[in-house]
N, CA, C and O atoms as a Maestro MAE file, in Angstrom:
{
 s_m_m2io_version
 :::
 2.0.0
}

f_m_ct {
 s_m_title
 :::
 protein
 m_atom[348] {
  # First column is atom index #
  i_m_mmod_type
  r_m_x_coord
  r_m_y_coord
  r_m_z_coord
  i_m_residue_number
  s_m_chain_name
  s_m_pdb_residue_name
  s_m_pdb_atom_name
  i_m_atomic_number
  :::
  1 25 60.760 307.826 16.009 1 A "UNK " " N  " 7
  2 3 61.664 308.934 16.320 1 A "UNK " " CA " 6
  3 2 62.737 309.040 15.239 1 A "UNK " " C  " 6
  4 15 63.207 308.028 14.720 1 A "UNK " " O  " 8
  5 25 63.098 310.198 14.924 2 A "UNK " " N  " 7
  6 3 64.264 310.335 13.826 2 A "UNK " " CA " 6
  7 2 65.644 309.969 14.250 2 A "UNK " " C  " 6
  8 15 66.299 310.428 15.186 2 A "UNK " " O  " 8
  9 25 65.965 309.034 13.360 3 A "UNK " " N  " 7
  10 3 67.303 309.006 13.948 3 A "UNK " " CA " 6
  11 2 68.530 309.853 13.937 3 A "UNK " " C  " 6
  12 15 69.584 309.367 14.347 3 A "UNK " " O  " 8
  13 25 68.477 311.170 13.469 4 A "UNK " " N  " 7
  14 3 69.605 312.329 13.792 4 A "UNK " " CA " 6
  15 2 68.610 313.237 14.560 4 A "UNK " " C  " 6
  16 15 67.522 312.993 14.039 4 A "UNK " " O  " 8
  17 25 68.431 314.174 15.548 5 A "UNK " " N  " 7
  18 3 67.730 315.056 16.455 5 A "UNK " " CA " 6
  19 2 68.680 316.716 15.371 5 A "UNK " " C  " 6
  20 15 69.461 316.766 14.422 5 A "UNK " " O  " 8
  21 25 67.980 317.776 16.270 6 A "UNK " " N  " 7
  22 3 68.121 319.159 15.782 6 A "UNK " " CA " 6
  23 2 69.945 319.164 15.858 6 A "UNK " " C  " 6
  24 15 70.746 319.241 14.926 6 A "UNK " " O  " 8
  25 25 70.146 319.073 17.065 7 A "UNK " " N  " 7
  26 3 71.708 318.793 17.403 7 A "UNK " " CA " 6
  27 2 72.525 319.087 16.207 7 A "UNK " " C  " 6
  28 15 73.149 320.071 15.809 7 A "UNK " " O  " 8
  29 25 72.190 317.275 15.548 8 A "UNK " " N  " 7
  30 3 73.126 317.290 14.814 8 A "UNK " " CA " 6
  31 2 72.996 317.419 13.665 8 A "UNK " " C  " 6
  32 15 74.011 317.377 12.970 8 A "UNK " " O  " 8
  33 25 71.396 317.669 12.905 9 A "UNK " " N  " 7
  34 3 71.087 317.840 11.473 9 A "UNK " " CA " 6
  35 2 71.431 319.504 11.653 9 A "UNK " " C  " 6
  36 15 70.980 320.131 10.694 9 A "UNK " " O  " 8
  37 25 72.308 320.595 12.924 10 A "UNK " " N  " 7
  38 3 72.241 321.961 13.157 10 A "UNK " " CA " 6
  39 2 73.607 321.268 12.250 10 A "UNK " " C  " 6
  40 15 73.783 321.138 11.039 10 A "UNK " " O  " 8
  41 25 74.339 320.955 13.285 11 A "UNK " " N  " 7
  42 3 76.122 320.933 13.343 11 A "UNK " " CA " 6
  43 2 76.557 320.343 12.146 11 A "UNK " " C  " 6
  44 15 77.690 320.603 11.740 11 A "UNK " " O  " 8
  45 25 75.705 319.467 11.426 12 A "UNK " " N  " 7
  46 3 76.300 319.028 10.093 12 A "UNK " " CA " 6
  47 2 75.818 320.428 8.932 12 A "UNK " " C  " 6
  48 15 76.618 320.677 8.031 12 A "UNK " " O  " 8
  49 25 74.820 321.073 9.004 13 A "UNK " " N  " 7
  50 3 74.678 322.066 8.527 13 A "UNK " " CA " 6
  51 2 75.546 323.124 8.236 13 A "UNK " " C  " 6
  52 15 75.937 323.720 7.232 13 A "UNK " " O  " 8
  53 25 75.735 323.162 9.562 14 A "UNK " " N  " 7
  54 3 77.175 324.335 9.894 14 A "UNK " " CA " 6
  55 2 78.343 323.989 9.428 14 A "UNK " " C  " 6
  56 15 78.973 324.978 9.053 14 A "UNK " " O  " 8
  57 25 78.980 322.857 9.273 15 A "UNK " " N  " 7
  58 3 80.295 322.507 8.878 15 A "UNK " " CA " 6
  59 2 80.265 321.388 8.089 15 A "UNK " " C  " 6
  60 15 81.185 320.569 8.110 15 A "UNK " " O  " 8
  61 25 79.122 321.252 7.270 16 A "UNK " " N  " 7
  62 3 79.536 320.497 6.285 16 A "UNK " " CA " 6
  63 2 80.740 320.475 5.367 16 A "UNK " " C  " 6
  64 15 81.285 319.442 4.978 16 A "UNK " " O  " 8
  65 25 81.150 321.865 5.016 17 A "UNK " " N  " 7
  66 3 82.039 322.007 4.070 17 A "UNK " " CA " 6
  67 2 83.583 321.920 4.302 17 A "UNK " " C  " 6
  68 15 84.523 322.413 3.678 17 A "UNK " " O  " 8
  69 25 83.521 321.071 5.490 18 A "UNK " " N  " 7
  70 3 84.704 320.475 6.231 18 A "UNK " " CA " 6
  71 2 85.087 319.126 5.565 18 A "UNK " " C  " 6
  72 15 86.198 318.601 5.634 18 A "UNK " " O  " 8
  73 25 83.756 318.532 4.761 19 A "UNK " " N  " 7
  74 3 83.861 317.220 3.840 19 A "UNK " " CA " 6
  75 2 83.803 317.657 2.892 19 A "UNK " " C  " 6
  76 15 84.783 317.411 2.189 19 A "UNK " " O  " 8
  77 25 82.493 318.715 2.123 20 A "UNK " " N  " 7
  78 3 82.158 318.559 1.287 20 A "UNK " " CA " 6
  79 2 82.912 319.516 0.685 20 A "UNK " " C  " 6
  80 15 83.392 320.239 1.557 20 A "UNK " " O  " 8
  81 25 83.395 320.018 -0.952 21 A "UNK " " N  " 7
  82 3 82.903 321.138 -1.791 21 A "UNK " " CA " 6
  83 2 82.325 322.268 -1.621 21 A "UNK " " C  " 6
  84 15 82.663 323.451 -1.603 21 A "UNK " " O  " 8
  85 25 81.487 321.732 -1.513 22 A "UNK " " N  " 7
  86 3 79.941 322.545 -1.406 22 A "UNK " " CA " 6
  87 2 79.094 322.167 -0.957 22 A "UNK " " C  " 6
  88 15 79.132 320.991 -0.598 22 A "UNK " " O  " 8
  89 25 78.061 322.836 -0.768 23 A "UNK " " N  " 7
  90 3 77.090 322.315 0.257 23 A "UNK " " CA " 6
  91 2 76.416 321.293 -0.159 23 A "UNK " " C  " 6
  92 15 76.399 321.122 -1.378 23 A "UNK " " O  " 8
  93 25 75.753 320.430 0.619 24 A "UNK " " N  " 7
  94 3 74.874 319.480 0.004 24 A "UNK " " CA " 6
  95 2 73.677 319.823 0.396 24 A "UNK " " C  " 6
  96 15 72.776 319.356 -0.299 24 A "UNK " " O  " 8
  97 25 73.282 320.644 1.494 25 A "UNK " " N  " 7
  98 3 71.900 320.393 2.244 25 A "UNK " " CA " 6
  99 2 71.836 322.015 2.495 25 A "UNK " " C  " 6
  100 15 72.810 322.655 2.889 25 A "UNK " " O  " 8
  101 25 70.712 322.517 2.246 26 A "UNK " " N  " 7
  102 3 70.371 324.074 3.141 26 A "UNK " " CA " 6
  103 2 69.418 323.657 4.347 26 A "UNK " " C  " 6
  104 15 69.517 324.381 5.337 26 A "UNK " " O  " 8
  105 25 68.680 322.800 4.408 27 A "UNK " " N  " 7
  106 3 67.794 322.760 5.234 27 A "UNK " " CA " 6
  107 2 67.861 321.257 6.469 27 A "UNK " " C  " 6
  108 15 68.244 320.113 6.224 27 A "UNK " " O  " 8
  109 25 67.459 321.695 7.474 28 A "UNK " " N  " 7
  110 3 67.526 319.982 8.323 28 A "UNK " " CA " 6
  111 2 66.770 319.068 7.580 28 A "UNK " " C  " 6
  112 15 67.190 317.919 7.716 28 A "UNK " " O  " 8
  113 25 65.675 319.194 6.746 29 A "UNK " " N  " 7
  114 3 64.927 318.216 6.130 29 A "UNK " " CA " 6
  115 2 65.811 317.615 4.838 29 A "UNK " " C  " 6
  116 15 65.728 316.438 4.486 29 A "UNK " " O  " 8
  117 25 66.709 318.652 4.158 30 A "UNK " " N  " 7
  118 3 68.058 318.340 3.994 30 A "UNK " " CA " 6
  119 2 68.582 317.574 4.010 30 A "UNK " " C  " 6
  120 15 68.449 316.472 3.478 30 A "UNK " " O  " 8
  121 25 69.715 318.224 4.985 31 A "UNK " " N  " 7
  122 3 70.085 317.446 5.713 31 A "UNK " " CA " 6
  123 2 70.038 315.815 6.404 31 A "UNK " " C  " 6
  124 15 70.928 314.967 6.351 31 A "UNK " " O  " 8
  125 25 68.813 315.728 6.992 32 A "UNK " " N  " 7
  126 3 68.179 314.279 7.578 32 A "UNK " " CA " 6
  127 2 68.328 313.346 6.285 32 A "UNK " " C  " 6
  128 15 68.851 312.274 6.591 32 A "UNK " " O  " 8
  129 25 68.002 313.456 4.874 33 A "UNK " " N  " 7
  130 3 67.736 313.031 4.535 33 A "UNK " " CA " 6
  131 2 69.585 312.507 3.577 33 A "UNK " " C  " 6
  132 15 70.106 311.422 3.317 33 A "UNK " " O  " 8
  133 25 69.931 313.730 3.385 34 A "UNK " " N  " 7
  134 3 71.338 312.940 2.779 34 A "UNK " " CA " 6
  135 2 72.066 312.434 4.098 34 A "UNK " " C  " 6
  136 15 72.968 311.644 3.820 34 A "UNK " " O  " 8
  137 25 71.962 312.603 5.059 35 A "UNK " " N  " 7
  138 3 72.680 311.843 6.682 35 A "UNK " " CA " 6
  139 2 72.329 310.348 6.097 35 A "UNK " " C  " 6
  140 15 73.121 309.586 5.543 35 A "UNK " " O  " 8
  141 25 70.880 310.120 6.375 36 A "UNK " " N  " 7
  142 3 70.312 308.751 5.823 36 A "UNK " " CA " 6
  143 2 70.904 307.891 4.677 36 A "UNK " " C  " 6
  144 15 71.320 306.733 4.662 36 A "UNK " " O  " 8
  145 25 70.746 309.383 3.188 37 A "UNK " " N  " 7
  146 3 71.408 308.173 2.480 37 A "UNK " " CA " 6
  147 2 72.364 307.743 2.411 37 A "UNK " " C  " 6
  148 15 72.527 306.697 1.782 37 A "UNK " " O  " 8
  149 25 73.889 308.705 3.345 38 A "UNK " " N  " 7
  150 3 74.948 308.093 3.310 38 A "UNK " " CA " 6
  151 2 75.208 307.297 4.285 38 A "UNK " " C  " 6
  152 15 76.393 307.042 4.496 38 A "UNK " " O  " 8
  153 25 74.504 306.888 4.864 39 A "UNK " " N  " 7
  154 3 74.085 305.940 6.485 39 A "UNK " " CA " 6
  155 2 75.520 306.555 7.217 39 A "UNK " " C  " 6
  156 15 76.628 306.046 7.388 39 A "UNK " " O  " 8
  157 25 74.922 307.964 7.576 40 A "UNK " " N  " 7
  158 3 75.900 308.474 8.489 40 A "UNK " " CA " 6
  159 2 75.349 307.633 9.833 40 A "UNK " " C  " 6
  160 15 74.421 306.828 9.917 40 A "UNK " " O  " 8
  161 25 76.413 308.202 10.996 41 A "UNK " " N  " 7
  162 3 76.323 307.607 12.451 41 A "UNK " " CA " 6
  163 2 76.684 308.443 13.388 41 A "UNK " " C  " 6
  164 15 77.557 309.304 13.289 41 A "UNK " " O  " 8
  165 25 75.781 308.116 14.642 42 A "UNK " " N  " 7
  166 3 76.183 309.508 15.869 42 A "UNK " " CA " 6
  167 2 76.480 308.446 16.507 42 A "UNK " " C  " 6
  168 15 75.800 307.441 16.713 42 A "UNK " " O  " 8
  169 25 78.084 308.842 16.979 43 A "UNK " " N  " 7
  170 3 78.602 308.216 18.829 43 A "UNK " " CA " 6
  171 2 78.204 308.408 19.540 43 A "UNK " " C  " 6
  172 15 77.428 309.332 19.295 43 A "UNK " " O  " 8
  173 25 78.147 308.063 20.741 44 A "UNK " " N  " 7
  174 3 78.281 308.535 22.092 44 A "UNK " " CA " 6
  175 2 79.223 309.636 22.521 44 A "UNK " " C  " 6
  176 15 78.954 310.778 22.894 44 A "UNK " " O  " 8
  177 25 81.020 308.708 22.305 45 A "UNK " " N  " 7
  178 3 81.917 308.850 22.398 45 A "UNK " " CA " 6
  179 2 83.362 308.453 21.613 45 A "UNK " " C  " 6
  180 15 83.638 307.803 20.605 45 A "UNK " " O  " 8
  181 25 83.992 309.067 22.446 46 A "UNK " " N  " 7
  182 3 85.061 308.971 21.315 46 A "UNK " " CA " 6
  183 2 85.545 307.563 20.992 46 A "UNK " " C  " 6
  184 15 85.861 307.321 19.827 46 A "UNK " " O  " 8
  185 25 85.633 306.582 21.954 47 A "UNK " " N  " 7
  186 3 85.579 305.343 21.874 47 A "UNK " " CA " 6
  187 2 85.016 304.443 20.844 47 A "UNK " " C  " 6
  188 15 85.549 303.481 20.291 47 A "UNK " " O  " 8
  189 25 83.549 305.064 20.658 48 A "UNK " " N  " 7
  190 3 82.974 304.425 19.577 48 A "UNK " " CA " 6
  191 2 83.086 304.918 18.603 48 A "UNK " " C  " 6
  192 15 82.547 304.264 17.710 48 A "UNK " " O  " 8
  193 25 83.815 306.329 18.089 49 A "UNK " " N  " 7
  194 3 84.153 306.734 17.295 49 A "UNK " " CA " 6
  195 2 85.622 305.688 16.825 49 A "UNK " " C  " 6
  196 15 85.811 305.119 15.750 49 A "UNK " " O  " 8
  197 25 86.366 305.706 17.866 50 A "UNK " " N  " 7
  198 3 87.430 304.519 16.992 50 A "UNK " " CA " 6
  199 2 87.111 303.027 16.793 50 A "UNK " " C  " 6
  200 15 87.614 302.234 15.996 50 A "UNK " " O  " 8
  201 25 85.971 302.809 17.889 51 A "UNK " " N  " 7
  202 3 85.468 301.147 16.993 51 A "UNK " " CA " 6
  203 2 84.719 301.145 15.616 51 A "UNK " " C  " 6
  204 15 84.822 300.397 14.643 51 A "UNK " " O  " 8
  205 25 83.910 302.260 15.871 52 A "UNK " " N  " 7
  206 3 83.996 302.330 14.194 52 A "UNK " " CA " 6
  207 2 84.303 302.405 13.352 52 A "UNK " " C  " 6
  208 15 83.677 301.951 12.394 52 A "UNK " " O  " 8
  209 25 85.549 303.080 13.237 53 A "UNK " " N  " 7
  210 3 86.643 303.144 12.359 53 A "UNK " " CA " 6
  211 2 87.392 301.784 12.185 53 A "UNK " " C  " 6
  212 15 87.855 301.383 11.117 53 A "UNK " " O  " 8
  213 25 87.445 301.152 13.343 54 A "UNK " " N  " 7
  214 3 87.803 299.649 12.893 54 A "UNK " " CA " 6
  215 2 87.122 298.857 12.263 54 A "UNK " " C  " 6
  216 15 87.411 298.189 11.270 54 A "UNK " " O  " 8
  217 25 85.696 298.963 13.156 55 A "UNK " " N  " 7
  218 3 85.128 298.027 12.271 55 A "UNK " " CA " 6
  219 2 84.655 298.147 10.805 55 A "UNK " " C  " 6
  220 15 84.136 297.330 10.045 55 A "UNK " " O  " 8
  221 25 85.097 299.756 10.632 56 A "UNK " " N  " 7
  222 3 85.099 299.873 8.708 56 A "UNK " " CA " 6
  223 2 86.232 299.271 8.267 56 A "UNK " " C  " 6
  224 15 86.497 299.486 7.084 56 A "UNK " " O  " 8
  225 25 87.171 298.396 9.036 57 A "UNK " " N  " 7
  226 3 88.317 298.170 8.468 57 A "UNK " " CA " 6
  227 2 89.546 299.259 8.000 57 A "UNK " " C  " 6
  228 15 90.664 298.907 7.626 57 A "UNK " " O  " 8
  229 25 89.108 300.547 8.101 58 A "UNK " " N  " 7
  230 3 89.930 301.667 8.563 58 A "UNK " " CA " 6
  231 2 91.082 301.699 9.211 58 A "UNK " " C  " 6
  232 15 91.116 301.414 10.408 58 A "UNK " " O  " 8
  233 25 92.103 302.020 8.579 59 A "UNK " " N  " 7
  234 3 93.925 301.624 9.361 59 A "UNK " " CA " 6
  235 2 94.188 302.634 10.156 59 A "UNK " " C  " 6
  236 15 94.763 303.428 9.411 59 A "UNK " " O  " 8
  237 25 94.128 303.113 11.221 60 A "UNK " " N  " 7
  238 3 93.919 303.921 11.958 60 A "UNK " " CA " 6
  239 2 94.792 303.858 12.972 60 A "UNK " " C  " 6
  240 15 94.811 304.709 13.862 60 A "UNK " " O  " 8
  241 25 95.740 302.659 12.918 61 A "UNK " " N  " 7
  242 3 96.698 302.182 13.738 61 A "UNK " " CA " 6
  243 2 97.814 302.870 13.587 61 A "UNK " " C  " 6
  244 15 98.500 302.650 12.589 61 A "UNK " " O  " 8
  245 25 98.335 304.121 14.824 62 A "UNK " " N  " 7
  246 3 99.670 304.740 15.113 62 A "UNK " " CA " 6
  247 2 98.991 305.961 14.958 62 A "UNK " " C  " 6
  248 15 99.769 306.894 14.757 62 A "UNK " " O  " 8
  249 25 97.368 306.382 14.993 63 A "UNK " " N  " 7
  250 3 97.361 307.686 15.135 63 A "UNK " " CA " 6
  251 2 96.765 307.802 16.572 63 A "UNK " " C  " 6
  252 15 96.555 306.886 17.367 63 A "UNK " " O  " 8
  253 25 96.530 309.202 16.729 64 A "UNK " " N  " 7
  254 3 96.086 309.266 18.309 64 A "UNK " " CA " 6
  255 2 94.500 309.890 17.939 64 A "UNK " " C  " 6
  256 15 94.074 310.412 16.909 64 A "UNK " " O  " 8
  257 25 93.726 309.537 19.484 65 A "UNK " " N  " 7
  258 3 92.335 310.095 19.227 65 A "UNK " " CA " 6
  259 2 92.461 311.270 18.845 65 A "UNK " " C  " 6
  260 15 91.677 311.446 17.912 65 A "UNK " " O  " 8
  261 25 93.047 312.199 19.076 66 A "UNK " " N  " 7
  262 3 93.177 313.611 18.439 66 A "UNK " " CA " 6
  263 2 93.184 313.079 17.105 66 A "UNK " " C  " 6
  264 15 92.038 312.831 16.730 66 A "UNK " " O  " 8
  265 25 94.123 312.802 16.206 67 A "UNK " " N  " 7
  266 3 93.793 312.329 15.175 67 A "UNK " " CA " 6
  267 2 92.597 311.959 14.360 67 A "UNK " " C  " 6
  268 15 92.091 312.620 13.453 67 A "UNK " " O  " 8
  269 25 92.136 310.511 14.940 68 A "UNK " " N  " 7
  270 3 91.360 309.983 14.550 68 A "UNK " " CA " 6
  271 2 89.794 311.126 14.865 68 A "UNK " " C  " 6
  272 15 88.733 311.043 14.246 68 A "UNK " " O  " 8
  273 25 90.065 311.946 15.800 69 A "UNK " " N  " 7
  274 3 88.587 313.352 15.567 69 A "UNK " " CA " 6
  275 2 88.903 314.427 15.150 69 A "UNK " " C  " 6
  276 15 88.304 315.475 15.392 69 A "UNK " " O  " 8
  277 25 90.093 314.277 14.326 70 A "UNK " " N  " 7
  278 3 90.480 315.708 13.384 70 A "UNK " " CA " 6
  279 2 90.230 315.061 11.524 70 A "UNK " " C  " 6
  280 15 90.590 315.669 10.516 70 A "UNK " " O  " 8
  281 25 89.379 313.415 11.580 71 A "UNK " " N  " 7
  282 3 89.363 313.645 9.915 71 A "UNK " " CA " 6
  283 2 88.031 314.207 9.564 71 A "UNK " " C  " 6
  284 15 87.126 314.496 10.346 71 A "UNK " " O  " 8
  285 25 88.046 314.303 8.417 72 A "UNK " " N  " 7
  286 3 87.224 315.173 7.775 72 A "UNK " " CA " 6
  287 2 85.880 314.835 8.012 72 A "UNK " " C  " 6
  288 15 85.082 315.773 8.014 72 A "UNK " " O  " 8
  289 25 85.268 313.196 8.301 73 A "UNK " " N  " 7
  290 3 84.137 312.969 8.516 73 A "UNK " " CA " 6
  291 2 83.459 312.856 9.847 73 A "UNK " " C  " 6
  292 15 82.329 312.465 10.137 73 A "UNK " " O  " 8
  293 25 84.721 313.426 10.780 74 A "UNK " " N  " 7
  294 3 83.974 313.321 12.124 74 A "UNK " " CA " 6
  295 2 83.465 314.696 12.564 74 A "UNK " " C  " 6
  296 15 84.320 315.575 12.674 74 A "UNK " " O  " 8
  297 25 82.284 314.981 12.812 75 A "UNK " " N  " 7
  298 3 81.815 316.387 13.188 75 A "UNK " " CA " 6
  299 2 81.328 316.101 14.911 75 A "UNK " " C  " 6
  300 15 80.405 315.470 15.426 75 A "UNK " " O  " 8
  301 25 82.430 316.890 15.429 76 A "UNK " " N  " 7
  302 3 81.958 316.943 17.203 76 A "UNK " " CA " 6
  303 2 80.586 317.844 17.171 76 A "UNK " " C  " 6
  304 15 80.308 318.709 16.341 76 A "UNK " " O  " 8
  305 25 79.810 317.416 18.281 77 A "UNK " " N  " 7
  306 3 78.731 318.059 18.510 77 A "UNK " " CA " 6
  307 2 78.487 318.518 19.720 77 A "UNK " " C  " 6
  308 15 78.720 317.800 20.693 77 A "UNK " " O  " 8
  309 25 78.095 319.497 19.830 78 A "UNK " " N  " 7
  310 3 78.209 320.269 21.429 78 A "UNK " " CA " 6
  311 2 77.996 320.021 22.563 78 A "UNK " " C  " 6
  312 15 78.224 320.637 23.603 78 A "UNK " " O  " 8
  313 25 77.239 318.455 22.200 79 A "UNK " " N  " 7
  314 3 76.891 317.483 23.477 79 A "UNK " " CA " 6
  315 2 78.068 316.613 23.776 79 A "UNK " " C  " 6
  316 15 78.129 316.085 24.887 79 A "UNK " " O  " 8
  317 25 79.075 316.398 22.832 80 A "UNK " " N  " 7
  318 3 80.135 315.355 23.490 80 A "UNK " " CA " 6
  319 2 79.872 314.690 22.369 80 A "UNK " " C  " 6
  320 15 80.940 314.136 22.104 80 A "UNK " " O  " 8
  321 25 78.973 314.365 21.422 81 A "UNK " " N  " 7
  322 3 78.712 313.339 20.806 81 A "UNK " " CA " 6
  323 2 79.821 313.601 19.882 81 A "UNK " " C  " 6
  324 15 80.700 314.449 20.035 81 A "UNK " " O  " 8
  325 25 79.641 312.518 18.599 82 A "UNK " " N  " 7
  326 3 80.168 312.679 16.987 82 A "UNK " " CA " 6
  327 2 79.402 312.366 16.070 82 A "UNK " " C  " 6
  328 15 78.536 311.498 16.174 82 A "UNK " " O  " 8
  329 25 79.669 313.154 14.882 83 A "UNK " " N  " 7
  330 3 78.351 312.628 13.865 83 A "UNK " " CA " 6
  331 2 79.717 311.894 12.747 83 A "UNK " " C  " 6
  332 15 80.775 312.486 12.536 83 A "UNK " " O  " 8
  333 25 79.374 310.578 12.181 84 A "UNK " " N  " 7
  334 3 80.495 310.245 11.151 84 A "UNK " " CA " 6
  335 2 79.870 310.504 10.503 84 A "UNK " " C  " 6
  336 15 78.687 310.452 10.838 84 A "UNK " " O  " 8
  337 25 80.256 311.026 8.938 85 A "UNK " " N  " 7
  338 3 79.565 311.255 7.808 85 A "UNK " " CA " 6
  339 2 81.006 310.434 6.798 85 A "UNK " " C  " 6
  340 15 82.178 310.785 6.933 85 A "UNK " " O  " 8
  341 25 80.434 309.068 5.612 86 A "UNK " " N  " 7
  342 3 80.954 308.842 4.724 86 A "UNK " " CA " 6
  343 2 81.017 309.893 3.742 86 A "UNK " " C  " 6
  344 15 80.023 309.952 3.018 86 A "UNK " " O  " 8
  345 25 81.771 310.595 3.563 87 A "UNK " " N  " 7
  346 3 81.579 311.612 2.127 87 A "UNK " " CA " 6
  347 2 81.290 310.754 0.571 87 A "UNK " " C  " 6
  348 15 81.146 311.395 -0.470 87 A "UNK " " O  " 8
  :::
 }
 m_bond[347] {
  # First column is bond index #
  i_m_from
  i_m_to
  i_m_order
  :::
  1 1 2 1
  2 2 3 1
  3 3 4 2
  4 3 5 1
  5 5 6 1
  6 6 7 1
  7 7 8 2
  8 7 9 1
  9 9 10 1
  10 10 11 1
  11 11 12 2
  12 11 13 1
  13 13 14 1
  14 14 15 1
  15 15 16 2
  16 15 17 1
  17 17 18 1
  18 18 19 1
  19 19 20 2
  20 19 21 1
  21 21 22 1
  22 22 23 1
  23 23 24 2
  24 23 25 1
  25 25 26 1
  26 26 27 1
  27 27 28 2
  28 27 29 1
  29 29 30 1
  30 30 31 1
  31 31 32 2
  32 31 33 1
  33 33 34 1
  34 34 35 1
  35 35 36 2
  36 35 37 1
  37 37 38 1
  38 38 39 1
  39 39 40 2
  40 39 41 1
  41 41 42 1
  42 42 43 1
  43 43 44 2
  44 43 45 1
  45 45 46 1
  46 46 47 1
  47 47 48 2
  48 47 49 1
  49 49 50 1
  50 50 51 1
  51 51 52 2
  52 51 53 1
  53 53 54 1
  54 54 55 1
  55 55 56 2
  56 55 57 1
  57 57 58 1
  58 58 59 1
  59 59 60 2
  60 59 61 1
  61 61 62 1
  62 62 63 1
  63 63 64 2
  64 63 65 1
  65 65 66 1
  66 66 67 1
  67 67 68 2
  68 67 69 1
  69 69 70 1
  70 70 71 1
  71 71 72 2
  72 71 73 1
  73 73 74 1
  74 74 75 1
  75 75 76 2
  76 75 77 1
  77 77 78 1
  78 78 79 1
  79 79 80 2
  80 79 81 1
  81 81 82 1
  82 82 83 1
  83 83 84 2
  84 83 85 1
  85 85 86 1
  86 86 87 1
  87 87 88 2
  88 87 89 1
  89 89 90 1
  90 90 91 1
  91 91 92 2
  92 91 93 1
  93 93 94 1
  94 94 95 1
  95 95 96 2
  96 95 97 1
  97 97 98 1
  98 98 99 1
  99 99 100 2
  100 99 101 1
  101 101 102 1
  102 102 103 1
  103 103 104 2
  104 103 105 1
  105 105 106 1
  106 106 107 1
  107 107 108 2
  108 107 109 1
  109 109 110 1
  110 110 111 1
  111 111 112 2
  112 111 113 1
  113 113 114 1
  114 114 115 1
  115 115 116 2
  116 115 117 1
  117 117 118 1
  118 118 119 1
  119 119 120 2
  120 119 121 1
  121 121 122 1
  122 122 123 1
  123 123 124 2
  124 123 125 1
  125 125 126 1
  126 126 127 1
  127 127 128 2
  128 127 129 1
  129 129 130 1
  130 130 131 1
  131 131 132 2
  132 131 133 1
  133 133 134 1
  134 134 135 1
  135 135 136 2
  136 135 137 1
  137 137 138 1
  138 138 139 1
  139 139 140 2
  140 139 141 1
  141 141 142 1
  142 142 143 1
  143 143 144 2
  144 143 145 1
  145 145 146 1
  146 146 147 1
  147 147 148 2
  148 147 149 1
  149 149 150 1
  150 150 151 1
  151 151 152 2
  152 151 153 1
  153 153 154 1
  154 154 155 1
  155 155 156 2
  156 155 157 1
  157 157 158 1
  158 158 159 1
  159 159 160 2
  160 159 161 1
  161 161 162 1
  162 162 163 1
  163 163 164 2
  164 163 165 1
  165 165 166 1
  166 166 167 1
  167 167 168 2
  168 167 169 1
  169 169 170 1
  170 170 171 1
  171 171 172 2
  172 171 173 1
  173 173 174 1
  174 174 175 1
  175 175 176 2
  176 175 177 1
  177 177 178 1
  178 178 179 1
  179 179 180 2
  180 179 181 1
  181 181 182 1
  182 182 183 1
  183 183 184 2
  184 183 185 1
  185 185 186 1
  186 186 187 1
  187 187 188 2
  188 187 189 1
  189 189 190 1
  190 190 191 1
  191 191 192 2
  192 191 193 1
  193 193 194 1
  194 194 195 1
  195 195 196 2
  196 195 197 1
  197 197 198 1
  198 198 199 1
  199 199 200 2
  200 199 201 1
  201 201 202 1
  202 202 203 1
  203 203 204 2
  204 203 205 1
  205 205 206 1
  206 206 207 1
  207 207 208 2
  208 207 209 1
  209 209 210 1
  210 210 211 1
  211 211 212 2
  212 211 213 1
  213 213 214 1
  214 214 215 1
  215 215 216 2
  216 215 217 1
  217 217 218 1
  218 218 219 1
  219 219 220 2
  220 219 221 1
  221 221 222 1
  222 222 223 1
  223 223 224 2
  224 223 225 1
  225 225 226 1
  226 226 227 1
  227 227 228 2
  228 227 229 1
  229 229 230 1
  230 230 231 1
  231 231 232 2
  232 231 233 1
  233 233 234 1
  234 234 235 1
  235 235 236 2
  236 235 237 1
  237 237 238 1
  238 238 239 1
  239 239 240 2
  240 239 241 1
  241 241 242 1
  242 242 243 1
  243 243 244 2
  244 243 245 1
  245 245 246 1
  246 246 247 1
  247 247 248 2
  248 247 249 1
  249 249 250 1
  250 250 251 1
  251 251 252 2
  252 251 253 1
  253 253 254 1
  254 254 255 1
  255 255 256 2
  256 255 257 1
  257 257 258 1
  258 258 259 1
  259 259 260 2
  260 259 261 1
  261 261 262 1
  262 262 263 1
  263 263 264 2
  264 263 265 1
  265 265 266 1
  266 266 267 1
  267 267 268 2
  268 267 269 1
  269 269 270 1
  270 270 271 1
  271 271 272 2
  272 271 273 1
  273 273 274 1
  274 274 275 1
  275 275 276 2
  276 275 277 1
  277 277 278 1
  278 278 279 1
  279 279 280 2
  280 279 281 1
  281 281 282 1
  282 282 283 1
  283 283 284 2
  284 283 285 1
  285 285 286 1
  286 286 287 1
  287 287 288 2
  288 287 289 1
  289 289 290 1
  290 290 291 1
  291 291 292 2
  292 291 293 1
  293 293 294 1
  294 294 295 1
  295 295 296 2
  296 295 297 1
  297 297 298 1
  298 298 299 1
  299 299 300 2
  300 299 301 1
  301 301 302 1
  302 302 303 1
  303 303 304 2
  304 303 305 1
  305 305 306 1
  306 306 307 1
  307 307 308 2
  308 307 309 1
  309 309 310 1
  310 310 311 1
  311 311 312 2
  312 311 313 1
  313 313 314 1
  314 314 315 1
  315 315 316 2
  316 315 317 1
  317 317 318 1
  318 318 319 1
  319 319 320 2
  320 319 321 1
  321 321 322 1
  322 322 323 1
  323 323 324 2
  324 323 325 1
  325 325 326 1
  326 326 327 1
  327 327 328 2
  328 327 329 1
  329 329 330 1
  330 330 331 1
  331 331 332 2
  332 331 333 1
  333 333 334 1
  334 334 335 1
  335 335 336 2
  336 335 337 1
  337 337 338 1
  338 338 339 1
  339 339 340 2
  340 339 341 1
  341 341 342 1
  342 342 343 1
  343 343 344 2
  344 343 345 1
  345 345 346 1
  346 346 347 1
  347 347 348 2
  :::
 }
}
């Protein structure tokens, strides 16, 4: 099974350029494939959206979850989830 679904190889499509420049990907096959090489990651929740950020060693300490899902590499997805993308 792929590890990003339509979901989120749609939603990184759509707002990539929230990280990037410019686009990196036109297509989900695209897409899937630069997700991979930057070993992006889908949450659950927002929770694991801030353990991850810790456990990148990420100083993240004194902001609020609003915060921490307003930077540039977190893309909400219409299910609740998050996609992190390292730029």
């Amino acid at each position: 099974m792929d590890q990003f679904d339509n979901e989120v190889l749609d939603t990184f499509l759509e707002n990539q350029l929230q990280l990037f420049p410019e686009e990196v990907a036109e297509t989900r096959e695209e897409a899937e494939e630069f997700l991979e090489d930057c070993m992006a990651v889908v949450c659950e929740n927002e929770r694991e959206v801030k353990e991850y950020f810790e456990e990148e060693g990420l100083d993240i300490s004194g902001m609020s979850m609003d915060d921490i899902l307003e930077q540039s590499e977190v893309f909400s997805l219409p299910s609740g989830r998050f996609l992190i993308v390292e730029g």
